[in-house]
N, C-alpha and C positions, 0 to 999 in steps of 0.2 A: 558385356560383363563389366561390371562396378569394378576401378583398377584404385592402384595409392602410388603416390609417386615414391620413388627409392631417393632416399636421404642422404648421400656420400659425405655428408658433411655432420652426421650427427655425431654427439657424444663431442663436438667442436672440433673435430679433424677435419680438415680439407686435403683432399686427393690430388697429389700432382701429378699422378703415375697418368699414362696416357698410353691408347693403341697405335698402331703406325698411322699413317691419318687412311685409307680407306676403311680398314675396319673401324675405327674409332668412329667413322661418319655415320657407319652402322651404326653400333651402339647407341648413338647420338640419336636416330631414328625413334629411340624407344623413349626417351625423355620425357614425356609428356606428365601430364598430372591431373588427378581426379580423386574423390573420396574421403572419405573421410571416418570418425567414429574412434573409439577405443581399439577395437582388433581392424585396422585393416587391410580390405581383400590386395591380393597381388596384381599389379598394374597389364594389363592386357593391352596390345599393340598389331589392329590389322593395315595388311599390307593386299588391296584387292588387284585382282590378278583377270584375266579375261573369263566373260559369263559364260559357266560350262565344263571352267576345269576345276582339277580335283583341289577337295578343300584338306587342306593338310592344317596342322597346328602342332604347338611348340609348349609344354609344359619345364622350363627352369628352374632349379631351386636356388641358382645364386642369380647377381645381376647379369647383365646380357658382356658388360665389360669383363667379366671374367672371361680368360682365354679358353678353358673347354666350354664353356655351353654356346663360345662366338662363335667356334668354328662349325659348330652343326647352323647357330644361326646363319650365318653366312654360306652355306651351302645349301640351304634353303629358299633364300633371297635368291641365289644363281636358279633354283628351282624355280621359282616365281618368276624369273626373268626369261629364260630357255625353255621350260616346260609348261607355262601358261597357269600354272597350280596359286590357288586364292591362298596365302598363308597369312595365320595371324596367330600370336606367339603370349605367354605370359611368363613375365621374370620374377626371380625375388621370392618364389610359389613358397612358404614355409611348409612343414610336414601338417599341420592341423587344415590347410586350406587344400593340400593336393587330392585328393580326392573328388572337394566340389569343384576344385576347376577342371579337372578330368571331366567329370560327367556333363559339365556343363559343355565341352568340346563336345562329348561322345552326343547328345542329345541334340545338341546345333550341328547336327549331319555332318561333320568332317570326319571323313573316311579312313585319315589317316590320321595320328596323333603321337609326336616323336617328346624327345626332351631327356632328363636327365632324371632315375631316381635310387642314387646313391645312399641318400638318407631318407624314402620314404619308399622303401622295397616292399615292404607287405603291402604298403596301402597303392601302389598303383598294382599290383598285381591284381588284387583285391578286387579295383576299383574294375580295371580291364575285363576280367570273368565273366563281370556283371553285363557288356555291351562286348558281346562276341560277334556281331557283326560290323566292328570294327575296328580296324587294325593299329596297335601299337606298337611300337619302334624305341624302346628306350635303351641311354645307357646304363650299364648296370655291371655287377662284379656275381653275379649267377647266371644260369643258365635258361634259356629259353622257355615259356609256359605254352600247353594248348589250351583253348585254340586258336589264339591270336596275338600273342606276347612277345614279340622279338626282341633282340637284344644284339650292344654293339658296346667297343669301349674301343679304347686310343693304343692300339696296338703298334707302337710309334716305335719301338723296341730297337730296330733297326737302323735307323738313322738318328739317335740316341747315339748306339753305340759308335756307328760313323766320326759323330760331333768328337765323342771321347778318344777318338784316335789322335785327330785332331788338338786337345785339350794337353792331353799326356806329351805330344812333340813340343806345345806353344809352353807350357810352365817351366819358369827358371828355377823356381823354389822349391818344385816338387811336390806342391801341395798345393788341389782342387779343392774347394769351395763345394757343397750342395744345399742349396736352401730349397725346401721340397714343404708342400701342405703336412702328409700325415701319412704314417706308414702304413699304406692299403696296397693291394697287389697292384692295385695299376700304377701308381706311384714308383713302387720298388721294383718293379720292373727296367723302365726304362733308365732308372738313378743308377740300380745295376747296372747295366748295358753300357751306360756312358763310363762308369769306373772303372769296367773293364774294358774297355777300350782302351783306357788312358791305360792302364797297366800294361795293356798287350804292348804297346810301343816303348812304357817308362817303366821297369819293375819297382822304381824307384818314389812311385806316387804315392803320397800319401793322401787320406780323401777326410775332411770335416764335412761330417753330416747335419744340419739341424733342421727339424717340422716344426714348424709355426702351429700347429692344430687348428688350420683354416686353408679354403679354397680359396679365399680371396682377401687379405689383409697386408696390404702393401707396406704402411710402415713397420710391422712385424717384421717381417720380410728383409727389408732395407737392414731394421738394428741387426738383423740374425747376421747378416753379411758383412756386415760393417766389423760386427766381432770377429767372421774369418778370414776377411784379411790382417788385422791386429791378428791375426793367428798366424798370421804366415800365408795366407791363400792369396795365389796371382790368378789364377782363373777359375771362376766363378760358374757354376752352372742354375741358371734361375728358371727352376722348376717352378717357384711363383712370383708374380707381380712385386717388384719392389727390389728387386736384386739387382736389377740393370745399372737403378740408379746410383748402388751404391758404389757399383763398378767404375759408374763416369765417375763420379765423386772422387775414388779412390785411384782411378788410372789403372785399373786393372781388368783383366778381360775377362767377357762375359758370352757365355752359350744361353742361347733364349731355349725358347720351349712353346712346343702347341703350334705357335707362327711367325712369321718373317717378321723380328722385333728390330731389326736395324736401325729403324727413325728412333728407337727408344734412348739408342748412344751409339749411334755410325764409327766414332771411334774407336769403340770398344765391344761390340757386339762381336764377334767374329764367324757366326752362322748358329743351328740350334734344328732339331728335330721338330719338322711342320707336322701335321696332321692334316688331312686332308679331307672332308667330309662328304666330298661330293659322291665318289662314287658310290657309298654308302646310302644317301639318299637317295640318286638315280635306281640306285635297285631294287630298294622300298616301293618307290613308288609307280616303278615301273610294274610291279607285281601288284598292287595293289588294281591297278588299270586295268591291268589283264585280267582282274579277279582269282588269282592262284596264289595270293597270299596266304601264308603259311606261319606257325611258330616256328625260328630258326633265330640262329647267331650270324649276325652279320661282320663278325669280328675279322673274318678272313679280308675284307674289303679296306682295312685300315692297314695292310701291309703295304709296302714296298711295291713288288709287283704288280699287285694290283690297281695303285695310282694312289691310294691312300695316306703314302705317307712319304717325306723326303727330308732331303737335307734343302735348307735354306741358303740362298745367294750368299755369298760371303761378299757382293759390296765394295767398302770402302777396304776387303783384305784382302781383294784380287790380288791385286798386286805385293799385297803385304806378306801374304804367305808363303815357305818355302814352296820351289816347286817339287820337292819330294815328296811334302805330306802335303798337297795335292792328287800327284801324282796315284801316292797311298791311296788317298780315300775315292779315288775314281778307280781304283783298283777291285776296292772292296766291294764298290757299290757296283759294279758288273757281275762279280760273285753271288752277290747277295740276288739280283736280279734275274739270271741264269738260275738258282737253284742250287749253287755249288758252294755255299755258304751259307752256313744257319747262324743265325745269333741265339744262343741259350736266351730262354724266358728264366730268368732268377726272382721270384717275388719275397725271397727270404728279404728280411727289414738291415737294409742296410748298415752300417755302425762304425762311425770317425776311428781313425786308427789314433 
């Protein structure tokens, strides 16, 4: 497949935002460069795996450095490594090219074909119909298609609201920070979850909300935070790229998101809602193997219980942290585990007090 290399540097910005260095080394994998022309195609990246195993593929609509579409790549890659499966992956997919690089997967025989299609829902669904004899895996904010359309998203909800227990005890000011993409259910979900958290501990929180209207725009990101601390915010929850830094900058504390951002400001990080994608994978493609794939939501696999999803090390705040809300959030998180705690799903769009 004819790729184009992604530009991080266009329009004259340069990127300092960076992933913890394993996954970032990922990302780094995908670097390459080719192509050329007026419109061009999205950069394709195989990774061959042993002759024989299943060939899976990876359709993204942002870059691979974006924290949701790393964590399916990266659980992938663990695929490739432990299940022997050939994967090769394209980032950067805009909505006008998702469709030929679908077909171009579906008709180079991989079996399986996973990825991301938030902004281009009709046309993979579309595209999938057409090649029903093989299986698609994407995320998405609907429901399931037959006869071969599954669907997954960042059911992280839980350990979100964990983080917020957390947030609500560590603020002196009483007012949390959320810098978040765009208000979409899967967004307002977990930004809830953490608000309420914080409340359950502090009635006393007050929450600034702001969307950048991007998956991935780090210096957005950065200004939006930078303004809520000048607003009063001591802890910070970076729902997107760019808010860590603004945290170090500012000396104030920062909940990550998606994955273990710690190298991003060890000082400041103080843990953040992982996502987990493996077992989600494992079960795709275990089905796929077996031939009893099926259309279905694999969203129940991004929970808590299931291995899907967690709270993150807290690091350099072992020690930093009371051992009460410790204590708290190992509390919670056996509740939650056992079945004897639910965390409300709230997708209402959040809003700064």
């Amino acid at each position: 497949m004819v790729g184009s290399r992604f530009n991080p540097s266009a329009g004259g910005m340069r990127w300092s935002w960076r992933l913890p260095l394993a996954v970032f080394v990922v990302g780094t994998l995908a670097l390459g460069a080719c192509g050329g022309g007026d419109a061009p195609a999205p950069r394709a990246t195989e990774v061959t795996a042993s002759e024989g195993g299943l060939r899976v593929a990876a359709v993204f609509e942002t870059p691979i450095e974006e924290p949701w579409v790393n964590q399916i790549h990266v659980a992938l890659l663990k695929a490739q490594e432990e299940l022997g499966i050939e994967y090769t992956w394209s980032e950067s997919v805009k909505a006008a090219d998702f469709a030929r690089v679908m077909r171009e997967y579906a008709e180079g025989g991989y079996q399986l074909i996973m990825g991301d299609a938030f902004g281009a829902e009709r046309i993979a669904r579309r595209t999938a119909a057409a090649y029903p004899d093989t299986a698609f895996v994407f995320g998405s904010g609907i429901g399931p298609a037959e006869p071969n359309f599954g669907v997954f998203d960042n059911w992280i909800h839980e350990p979100a609201y964990l983080a917020g227990l957390i947030a609500g005890k560590m603020t002196k000011s009483n007012t949390i920070g959320v810098v978040a993409a765009m208000p979409i259910p899967e967004v307002n979900r977990i930004t809830n979850a953490l608000i309420a958290g914080a409340r359950e501990v502090n009635p006393d929180v007050k929450v600034k909300v702001a969307f950048i209207g991007s998956f991935f725009d780090p210096p957005k990101a950065k200004e939006a935070a930078l303004a809520q601390v000048e607003a009063g915010a001591d802890v910070l929850y970076a729902e997107r790229f760019g808010v860590i830094e603004a945290a170090a900058e500012k000396d104030v504390y920062a909940i990550s998101n998606m994955s273990d951002q710690s190298e991003l400001g060890p000082d400041h990080v103080i843990t953040g809602p992982v996502w987990d994608m493996w077992p989600t994978v494992q079960q795709a493609i275990k089905l796929v193997e077996a031939g009893v794939f099926t259309a279905q939501d694999f969203g129940g696999f991004s929970y808590m219980a299931k291995g899907g999803s967690y709270l993150a090390p807290y690091h350099t705040f072992e020690d930093r942290l009371p051992d009460e809300v410790k204590q708290l959030v190992e509390e919670k998180t056996a509740e939650i585990m056992s079945g004897n705690y639910r965390v409300d799903v709230d997708e209402s769009t959040p809003k700064s007090d």
